[in-house]
C-alpha positions in Angstrom: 169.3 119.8 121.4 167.1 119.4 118.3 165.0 122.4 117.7 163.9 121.0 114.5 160.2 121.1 115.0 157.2 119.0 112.6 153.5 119.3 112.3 151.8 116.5 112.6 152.2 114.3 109.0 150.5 110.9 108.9 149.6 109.2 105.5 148.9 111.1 102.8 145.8 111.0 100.0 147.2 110.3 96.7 147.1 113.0 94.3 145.8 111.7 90.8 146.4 114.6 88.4 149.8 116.3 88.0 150.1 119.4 89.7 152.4 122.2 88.1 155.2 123.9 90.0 155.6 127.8 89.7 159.0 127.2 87.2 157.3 124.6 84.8 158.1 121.8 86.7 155.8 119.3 88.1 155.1 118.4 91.8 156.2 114.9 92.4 152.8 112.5 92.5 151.6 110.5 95.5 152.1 112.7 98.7 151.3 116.0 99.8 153.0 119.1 99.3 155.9 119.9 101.6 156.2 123.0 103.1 159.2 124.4 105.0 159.0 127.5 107.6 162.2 129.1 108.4 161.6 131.3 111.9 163.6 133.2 114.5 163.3 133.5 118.0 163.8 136.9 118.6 161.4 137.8 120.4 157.9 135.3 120.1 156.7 137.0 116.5 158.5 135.1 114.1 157.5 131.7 115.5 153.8 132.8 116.3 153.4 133.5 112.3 154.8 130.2 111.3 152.4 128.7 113.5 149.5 130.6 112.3 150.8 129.6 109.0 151.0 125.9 109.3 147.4 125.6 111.2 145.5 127.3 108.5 147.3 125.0 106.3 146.1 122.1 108.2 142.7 123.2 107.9 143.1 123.2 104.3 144.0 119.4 104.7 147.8 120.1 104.3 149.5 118.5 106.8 153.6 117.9 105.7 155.2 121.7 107.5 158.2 121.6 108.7 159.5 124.6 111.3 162.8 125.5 111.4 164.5 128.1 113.8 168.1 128.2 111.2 169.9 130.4 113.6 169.3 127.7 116.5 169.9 124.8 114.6 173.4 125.9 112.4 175.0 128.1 115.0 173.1 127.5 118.6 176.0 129.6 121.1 176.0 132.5 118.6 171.7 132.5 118.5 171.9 132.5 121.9 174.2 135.2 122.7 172.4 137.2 119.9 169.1 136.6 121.4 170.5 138.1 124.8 172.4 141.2 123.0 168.5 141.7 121.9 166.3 140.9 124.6 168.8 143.5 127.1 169.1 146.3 124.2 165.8 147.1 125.6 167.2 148.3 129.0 170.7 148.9 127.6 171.5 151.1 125.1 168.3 151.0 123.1 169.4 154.0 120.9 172.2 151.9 119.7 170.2 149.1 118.4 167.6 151.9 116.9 171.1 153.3 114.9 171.9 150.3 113.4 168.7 149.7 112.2 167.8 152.8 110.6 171.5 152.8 109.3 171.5 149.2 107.4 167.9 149.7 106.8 168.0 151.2 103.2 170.7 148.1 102.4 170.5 146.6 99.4 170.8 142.9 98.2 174.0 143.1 96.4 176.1 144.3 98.6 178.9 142.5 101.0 177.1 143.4 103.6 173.9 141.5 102.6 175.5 138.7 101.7 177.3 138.5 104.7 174.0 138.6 106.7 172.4 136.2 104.4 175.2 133.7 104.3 174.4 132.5 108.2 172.5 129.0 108.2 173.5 128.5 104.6 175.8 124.8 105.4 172.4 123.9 107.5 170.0 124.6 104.9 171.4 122.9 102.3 171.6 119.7 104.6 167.9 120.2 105.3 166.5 121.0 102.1 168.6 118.1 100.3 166.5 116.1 103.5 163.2 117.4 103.8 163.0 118.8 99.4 160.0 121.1 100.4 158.2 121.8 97.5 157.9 125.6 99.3 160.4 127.6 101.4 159.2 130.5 103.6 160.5 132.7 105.9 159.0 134.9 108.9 162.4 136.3 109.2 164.7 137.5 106.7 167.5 135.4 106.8 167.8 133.9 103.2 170.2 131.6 103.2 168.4 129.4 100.7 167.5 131.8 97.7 171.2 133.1 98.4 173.0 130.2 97.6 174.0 128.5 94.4 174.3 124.6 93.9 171.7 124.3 96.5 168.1 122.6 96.4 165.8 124.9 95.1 162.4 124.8 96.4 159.4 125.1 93.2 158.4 128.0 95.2 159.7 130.4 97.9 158.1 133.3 99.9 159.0 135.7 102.9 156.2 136.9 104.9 157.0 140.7 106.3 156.4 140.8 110.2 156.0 144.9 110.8 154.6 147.8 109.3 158.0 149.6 108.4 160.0 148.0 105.3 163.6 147.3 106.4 165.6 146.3 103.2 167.0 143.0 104.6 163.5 141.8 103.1 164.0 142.2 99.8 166.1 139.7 98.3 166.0 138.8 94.5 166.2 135.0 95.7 162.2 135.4 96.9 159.3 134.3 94.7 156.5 136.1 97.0 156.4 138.3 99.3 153.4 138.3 102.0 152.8 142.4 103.8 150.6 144.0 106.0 149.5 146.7 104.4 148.7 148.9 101.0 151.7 151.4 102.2 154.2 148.1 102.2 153.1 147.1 99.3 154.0 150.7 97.1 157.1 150.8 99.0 158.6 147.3 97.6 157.1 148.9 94.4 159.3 151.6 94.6 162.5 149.2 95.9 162.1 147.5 92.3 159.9 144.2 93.3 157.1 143.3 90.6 154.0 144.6 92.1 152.7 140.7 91.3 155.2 139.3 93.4 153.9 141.5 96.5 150.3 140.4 98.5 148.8 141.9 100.8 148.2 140.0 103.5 148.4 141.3 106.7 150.4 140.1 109.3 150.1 136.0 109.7 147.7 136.1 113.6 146.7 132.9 115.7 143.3 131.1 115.1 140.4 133.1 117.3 140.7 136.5 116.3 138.7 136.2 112.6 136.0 135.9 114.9 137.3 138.4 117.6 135.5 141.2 118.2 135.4 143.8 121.2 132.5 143.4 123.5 131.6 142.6 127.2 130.5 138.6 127.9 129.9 138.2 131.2 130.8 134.9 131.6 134.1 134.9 130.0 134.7 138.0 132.2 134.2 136.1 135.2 136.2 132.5 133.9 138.9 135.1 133.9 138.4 136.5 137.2 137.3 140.2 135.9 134.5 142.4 137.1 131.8 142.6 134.7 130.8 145.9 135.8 134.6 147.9 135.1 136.1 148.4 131.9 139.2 146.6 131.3 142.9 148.0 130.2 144.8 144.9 129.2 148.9 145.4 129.5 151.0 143.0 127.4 155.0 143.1 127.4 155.1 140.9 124.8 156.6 137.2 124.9 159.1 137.8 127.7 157.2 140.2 129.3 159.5 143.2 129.1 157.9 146.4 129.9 159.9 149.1 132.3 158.0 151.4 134.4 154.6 149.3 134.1 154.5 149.3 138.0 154.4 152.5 138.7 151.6 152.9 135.4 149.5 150.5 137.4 149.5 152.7 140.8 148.5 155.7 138.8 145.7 153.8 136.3 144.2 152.1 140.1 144.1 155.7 141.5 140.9 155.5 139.3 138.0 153.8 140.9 136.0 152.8 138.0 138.8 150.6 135.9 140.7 147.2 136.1 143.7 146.4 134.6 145.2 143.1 133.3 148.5 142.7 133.0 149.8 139.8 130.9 154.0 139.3 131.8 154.6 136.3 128.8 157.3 134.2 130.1 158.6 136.8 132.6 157.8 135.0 135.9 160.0 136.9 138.3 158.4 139.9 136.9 154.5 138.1 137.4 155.7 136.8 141.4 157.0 140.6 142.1 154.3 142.5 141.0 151.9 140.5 142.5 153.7 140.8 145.9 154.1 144.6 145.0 150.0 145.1 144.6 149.2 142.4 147.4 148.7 145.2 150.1 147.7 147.9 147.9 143.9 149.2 149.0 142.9 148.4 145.4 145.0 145.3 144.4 141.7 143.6 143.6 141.6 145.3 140.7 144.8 144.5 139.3 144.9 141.2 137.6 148.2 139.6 137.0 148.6 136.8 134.5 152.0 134.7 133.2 152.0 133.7 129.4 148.3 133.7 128.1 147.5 131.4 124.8 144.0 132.8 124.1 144.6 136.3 124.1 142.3 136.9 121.7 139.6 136.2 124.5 141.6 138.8 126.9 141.5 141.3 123.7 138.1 141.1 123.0 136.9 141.9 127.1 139.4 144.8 126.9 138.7 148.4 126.3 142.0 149.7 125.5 145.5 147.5 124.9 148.8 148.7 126.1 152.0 147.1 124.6 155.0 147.5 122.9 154.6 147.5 119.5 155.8 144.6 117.9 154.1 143.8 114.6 152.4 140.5 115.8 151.2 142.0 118.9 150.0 144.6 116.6 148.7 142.5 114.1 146.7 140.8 117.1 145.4 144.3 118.0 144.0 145.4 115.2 142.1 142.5 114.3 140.2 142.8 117.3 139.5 146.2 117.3 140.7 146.9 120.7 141.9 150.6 120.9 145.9 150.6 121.2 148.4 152.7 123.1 152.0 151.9 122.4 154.5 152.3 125.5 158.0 153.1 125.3 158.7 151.8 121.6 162.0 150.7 121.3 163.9 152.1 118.8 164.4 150.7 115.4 161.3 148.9 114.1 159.3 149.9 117.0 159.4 153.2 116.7 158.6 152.8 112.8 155.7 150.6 113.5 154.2 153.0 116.3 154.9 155.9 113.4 152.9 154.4 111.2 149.9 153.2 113.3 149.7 157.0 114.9 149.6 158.5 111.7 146.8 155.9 110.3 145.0 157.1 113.7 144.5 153.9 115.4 147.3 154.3 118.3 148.7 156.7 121.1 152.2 156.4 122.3 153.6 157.0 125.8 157.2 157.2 127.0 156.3 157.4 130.8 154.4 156.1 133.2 152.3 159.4 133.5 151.8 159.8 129.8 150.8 155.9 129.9 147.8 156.6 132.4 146.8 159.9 130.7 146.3 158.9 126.9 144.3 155.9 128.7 142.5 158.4 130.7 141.7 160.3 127.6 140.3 157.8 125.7 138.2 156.2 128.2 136.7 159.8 128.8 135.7 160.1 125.1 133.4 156.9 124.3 133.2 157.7 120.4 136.7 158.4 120.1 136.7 154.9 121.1 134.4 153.6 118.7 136.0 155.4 115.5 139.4 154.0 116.6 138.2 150.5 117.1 136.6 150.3 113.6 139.0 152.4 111.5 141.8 149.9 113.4 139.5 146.8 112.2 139.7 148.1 108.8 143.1 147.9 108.6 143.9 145.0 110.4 143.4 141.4 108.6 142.5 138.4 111.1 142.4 136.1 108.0 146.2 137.0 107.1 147.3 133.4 108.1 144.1 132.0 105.6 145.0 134.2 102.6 149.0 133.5 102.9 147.4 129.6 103.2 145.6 129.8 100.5 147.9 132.0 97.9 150.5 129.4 98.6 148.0 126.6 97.0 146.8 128.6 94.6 151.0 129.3 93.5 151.5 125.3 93.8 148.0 123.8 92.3 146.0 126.8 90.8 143.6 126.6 93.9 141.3 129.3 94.5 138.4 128.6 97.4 135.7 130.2 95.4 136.3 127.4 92.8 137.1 124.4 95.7 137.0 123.9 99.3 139.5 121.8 101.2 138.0 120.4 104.2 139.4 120.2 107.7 141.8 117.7 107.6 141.7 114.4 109.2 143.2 114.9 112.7 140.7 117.7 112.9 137.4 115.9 112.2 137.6 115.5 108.5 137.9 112.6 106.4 140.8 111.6 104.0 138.6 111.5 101.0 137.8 115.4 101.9 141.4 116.4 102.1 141.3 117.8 98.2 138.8 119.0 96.1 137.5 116.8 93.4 139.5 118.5 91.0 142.3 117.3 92.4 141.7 113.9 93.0 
């Protein structure tokens, strides 16, 4: 099964000047930079920033990205039994997954450990980068098989862009050129783990296209495309990618005890868990209010209706959250990096947790019954949030590669988009 996965890459502008590479080198002439993304798929994150990645590179006119899921592609039997260990640590022995983290989580790059983490997809890699010669390799999750490696193809430039809010260790890697983080906190903490403060950029977390412009209000119409009452406010429930969220049913029976609310609940991928809950709620005397949905593209449409988000706290779902303002409560964070990432939000002041069903329903309760605790928590979470964290990784990656900054030039949409060939690079560059 190939898992190898390309934008799309049709003929390329030529470049007419010489373009300098980060180690003195220049750029071969005639095509397009390369780009290569090495993901995951634990969990939907990892892939959803490469995405981001790649389209705001397209709308820079850069077309040649190349995804890679590593663990897929060099050792397919082991990703998959790993991916399972993961997805059922949630309901089986969470605490154990949670200790390992917060064990290995000071590691450091040198040691056997490290190395021995590092050295999966390393055969693999070199195939592909001796195949595809990327002019950049970057990573949304920190396997780094590449920079580990000697004798292998070495990319002018490579980067790693850091998809939470807590700092686990198996991110920093001497191997990485630039590194991509959500926050100022991140930042300081690499600081302090001995990484060049210019090598660090603060980013935020790499989020889909729609939510720069996402912003929480009420629009009728796109309420009622969606099936919602104009007239309720709206507490939108995500489980994340596969959906995974235990003791959401009995949530909902408490939350639709209250008249004047609707909930919708977004399940990902998890369609046993969608077809059940709907035939839970289909008798209940106020099922109408109780909105069920499978996996949901646009959520930054769904974000923007609601008045509060539930979820587990993964940092994409987070990153989502923030830059649309919509307050957050975390349920039943995992732990490991979910706990850390709820830490940090709640003591930033732009989340609530709950661990049960009860708790859920009454930090909901208690925000909805205090309208300007509402507001502050939407704007201080805008503040920190970054919806242009795709853009700025985009445009830091051409400004390593060709000096490009978008105050000086402007790279138009590129051709598959609208946009004309002749538009694809600024004049400078031609």
């Amino acid at each position: 099964m190939k898992l190898l996965t390309r934008s799309i890459e049709q003929a390329s502008p030529v470049l007419p000047a010489p373009v300098s590479s980060p180690d003195g080198g220049s750029l071969e002439l005639g095509r397009q930079p390369k780009l290569m993304i090495l993901y995951a798929s634990y969990g939907e994150g990892h892939l959803q920033a490469a995405k981001a990645i790649r389209d705001s590179l397209v709308q820079r006119g850069i077309h040649r990205t190349v995804l890679v899921d590593l663990m897929a592609e060099a050792h397919p039997l082991l990703n998959e039994l790993t991916r399972k260990i993961y997805r059922t640590s949630y309901t089986i022995l969470p605490g154990v997954y949670g200790w390992v983290y917060d064990l290995t989580r000071p590691m450091k790059s040198n040691t056997l450990f490290a190395a021995w983490l590092h050295s999966f997809g390393r055969s693999k890699l070199r195939k592909l980068l001796q195949q595809e010669q990327p002019d950049v390799l970057l990573h949304t999750f920190p396997i780094f098989a590449g920079p580990a490696s000697r004798g292998l193809f070495r990319p002018p430039l490579t980067g790693a862009v850091v998809t939470d809010y807590d700092l686990h260790r198996r991110w920093v890697h001497p191997g990485i050129d630039r590194y991509y983080v959500a926050t100022d906190d991140m930042q300081a903490e690499m600081r302090d783990a001995g990484i060049a403060p210019e090598r660090i950029c603060v980013t935020g977390i790499p989020v889909r296209q729609g939510f720069e412009k996402c912003h929480q209000h009420s629009d009728r119409e796109q309420l009622l495309r969606y099936d919602l009452d104009p007239t309720l406010p709206l507490v939108l429930i995500m489980g994340g990618g596969s959906g995974i969220m235990n003791g959401i049913t009995a949530a909902c029976s408490l939350l639709l005890q209250q008249p004047d609310l609707q909930i919708a609940l977004v399940c990902g991928r998890n369609e046993a868990f969608a077809s059940e809950t709907r035939r839970h709620f289909h008798t209940h005397p106020a099922g109408d209010r109780l909105h069920v949905f499978g996996y949901v593209d646009a959520l930054h449409e769904l974000m923007q209706l609601a008045s509060c988000l539930v979820t587990k706290p993964g940092g994409l779902t987070l990153a989502e959250g923030l830059a649309a303002g919509v307050p957050l409560v975390l349920y039943r964070p995992m732990p490991g990096q979910e706990r850390r990432n709820a830490d940090f939000l709640i003591q930033k002041d732009v989340a609530a947790a709950a661990g049960t069903p009860a708790e859920l329903a009454d930090e909901i309760l208690k925000l909805f019954a205090d309208p300007e605790r509402l507001r502050e928590r939407s704007h201080r979470q805008m503040e920190l949030g970054k919806a242009d964290g795709a853009i700025r990784i985009a445009d830091d990656l051409l400004q390593r590669l060709f000096g490009y900054t978008d105050s000086e030039y402007h790279f138009s949409p590129s051709f598959d988009q609208g946009g004309h060939m002749d538009e694809l690079y600024p004049e400078a560059l031609r």
